[in-house]
C-alpha positions as CSV (number, residue, x, y, z in Angstrom):
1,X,-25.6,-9.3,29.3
2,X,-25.5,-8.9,25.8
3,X,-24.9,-5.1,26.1
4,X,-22.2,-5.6,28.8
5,X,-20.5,-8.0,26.1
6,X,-20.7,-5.1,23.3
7,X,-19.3,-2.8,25.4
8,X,-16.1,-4.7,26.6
9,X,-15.8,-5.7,22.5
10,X,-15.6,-1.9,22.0
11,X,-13.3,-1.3,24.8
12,X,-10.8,-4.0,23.6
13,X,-11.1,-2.8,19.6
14,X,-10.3,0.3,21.3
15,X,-7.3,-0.7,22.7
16,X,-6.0,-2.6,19.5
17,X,-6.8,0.5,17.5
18,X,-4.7,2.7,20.1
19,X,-2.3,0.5,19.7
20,X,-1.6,0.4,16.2
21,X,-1.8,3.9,16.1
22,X,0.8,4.7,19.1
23,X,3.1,1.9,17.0
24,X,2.7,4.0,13.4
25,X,3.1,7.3,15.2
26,X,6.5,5.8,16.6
27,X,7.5,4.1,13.3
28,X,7.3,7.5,11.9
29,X,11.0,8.2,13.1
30,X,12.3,4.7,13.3
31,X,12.3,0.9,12.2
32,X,10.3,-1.7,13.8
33,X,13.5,-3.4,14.9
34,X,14.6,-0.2,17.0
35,X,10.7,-0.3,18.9
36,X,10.1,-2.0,22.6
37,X,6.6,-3.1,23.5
38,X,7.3,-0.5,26.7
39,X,7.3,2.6,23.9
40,X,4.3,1.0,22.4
41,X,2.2,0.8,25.3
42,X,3.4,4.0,26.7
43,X,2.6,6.2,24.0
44,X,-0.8,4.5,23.4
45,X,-1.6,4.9,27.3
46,X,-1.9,1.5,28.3
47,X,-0.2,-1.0,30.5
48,X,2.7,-3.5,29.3
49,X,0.3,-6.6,29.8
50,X,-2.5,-5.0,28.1
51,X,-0.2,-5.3,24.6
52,X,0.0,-9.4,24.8
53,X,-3.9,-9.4,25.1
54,X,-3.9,-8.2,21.3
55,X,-1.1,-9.0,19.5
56,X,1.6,-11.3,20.4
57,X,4.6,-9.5,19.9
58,X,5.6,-6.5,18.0
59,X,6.4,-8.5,14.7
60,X,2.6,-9.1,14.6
61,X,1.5,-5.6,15.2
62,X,4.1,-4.7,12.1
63,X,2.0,-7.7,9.8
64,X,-1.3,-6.0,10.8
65,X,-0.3,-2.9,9.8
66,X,0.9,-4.0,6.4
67,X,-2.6,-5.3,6.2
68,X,-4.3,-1.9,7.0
69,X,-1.4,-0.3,4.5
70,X,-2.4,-1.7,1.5
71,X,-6.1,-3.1,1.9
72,X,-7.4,0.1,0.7
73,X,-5.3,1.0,-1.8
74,X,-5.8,-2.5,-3.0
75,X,-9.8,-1.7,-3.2
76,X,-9.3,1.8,-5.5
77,X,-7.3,0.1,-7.7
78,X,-9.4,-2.3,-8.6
79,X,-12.5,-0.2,-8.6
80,X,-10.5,2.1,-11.4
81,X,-9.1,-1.1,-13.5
82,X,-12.5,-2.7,-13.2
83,X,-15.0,0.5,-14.3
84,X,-12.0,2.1,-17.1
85,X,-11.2,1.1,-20.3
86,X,-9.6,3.8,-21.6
87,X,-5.9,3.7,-21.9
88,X,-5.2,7.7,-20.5
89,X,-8.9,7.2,-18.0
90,X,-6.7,4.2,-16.9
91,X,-3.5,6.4,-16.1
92,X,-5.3,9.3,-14.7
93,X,-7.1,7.8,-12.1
94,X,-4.6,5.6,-10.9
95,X,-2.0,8.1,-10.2
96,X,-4.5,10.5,-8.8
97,X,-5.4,7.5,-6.2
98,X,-1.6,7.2,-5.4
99,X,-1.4,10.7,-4.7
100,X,-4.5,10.8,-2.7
101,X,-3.5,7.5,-0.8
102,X,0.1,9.1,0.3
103,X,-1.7,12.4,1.5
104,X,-4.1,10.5,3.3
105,X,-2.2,7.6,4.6
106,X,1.6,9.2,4.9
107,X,2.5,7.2,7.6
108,X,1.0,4.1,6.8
109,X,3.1,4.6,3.3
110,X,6.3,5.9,5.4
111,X,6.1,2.5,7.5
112,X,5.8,0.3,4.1
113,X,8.7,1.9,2.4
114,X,10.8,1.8,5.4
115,X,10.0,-2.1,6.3
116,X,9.5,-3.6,3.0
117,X,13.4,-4.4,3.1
118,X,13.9,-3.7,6.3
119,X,14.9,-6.0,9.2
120,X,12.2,-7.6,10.8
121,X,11.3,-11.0,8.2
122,X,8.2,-11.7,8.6
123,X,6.8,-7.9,8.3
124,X,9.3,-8.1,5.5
125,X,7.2,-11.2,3.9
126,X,3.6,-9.7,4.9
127,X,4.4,-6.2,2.6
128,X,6.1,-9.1,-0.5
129,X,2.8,-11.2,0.3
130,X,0.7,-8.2,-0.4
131,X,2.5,-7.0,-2.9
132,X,2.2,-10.5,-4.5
133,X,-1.3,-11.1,-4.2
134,X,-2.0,-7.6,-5.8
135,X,0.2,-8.6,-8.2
136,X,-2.1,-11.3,-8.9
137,X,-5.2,-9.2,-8.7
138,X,-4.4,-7.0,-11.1
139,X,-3.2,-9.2,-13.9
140,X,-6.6,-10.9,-13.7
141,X,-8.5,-7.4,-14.1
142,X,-5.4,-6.4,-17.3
143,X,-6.4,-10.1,-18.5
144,X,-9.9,-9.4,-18.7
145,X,-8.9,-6.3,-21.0
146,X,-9.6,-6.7,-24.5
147,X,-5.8,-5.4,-25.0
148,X,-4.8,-8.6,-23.7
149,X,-7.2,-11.4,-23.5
150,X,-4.8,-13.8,-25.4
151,X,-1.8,-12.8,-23.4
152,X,0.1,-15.8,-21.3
153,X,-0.6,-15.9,-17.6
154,X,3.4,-15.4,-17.3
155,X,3.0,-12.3,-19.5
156,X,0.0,-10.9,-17.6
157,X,2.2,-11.2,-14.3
158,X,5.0,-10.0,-15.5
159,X,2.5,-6.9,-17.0
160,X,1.1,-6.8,-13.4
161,X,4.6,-6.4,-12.2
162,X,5.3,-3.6,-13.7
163,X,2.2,-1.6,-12.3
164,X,2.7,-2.7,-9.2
165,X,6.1,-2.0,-8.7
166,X,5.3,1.5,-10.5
167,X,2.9,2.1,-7.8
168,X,5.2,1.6,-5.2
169,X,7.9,3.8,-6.5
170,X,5.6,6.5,-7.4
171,X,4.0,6.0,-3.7
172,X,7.4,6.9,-2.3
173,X,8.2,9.8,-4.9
174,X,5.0,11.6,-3.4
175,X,6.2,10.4,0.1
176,X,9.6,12.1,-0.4
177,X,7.8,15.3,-2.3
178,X,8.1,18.3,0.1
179,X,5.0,19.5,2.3
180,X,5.2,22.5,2.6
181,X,5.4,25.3,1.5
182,X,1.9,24.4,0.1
183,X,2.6,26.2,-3.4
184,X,6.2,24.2,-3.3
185,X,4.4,20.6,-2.3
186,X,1.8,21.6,-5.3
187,X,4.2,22.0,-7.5
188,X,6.4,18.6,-6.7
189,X,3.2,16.5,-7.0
190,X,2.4,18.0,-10.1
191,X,5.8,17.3,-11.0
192,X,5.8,13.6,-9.8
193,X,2.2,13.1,-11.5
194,X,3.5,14.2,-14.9
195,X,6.5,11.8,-14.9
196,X,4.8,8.6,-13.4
197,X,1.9,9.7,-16.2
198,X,4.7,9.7,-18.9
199,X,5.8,6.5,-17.5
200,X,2.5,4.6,-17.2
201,X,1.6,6.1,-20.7
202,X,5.1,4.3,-22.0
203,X,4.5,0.8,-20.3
204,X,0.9,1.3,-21.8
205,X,2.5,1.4,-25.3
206,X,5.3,-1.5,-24.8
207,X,1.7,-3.5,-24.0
208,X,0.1,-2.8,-27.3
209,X,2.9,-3.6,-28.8
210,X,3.8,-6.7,-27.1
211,X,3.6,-10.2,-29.2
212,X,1.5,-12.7,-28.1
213,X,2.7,-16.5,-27.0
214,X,1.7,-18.0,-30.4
215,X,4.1,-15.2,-32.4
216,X,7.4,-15.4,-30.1
């Protein structure tokens, strides 16, 4: 019995997984708002009926894959603010993780920058939600930086903001970089990396120089 049970549990996770990746594949050229559970379905090999068994509509396939956008990207963040001190270690890794991330993961990036102000609200509040709550992650890791252990908690967000809304645009720059040829799409990133390097490296200096509560 209990193997019978395991099996149809990895049947079914099969199914979901095909499902979410017929539904990226097809976001790849349009918005969720343009997508029919019928395309879904199709293009993941499976039956109409077999979608409502998973997900209850199309909107809640879109929040999962929010989820599955940004949960890792969320993990190697943390790991580098976490295990780096160092203000140019700090800016390194993370924009070698971005780039990594959007070569890895182009479509899952592709489907964030095309929904996060797209037209389908609540996918549209899952990606600010996520945003949000890394937002919050990462001012706790900045606050627990000798740089700026005294800071506010309104000046650590507002800190956190900045990264985070760095990391999205920088996400996108890669995104938009060409592919191919190879030694063109080498040179873009390298191109992108420099910049986003130049502009962490500024926000980096605004920080040491920022006053604290007790002096503004």
């Amino acid at each position: 019995m209990s193997h019978t049970v395991g099996v149809r549990a990895a049947q079914k996770e099969q199914s979901r997984r095909a499902l979410l990746d017929a539904g990226l594949r097809l976001l790849e050229h349009q918005n969720l708002s343009g997508l029919g559970v019928r395309e879904v379905t199709r293009e993941a090999g499976l039956s109409p009926a077999g979608f409502y068994r998973h997900f209850r509509d199309l909107d809640e396939l879109g929040v999962v894959l929010v989820t599955e956008s940004l949960q890792s990207l969320h993990l190697m963040i943390r790991t580098i603010l976490a295990g780096q001190s160092e203000a140019n270690e700090l800016i390194d890794g993370t924009i070698a993780v971005i780039a990594r991330h959007v070569r890895e993961h182009r479509s899952h990036i592709r489907f964030l920058a095309r929904e996060r102000h797209g037209g389908v609200r609540p996918v549209r509040e899952a990606i600010a939600a996520e945003l949000a709550t890394f937002t919050e992650e990462t001012a706790a890791a900045l606050g627990g930086q000798p740089q700026s252990a005294d800071w506010s908690r309104a000046d650590l967000r507002m800190l956190a903001g900045l990264y985070v809304e760095h990391l999205v645009a920088t996400a996108a720059a890669f995104l938009e970089a060409p592919t191919e040829p190879p030694a063109a799409a080498r040179a873009a990133e390298r191109r992108i990396a420099a910049l986003a390097r130049d502009q962490l490296r500024l926000i980096s200096l605004g920080r040491r120089h920022w006053p604290t509560a007790p002096q503004r």
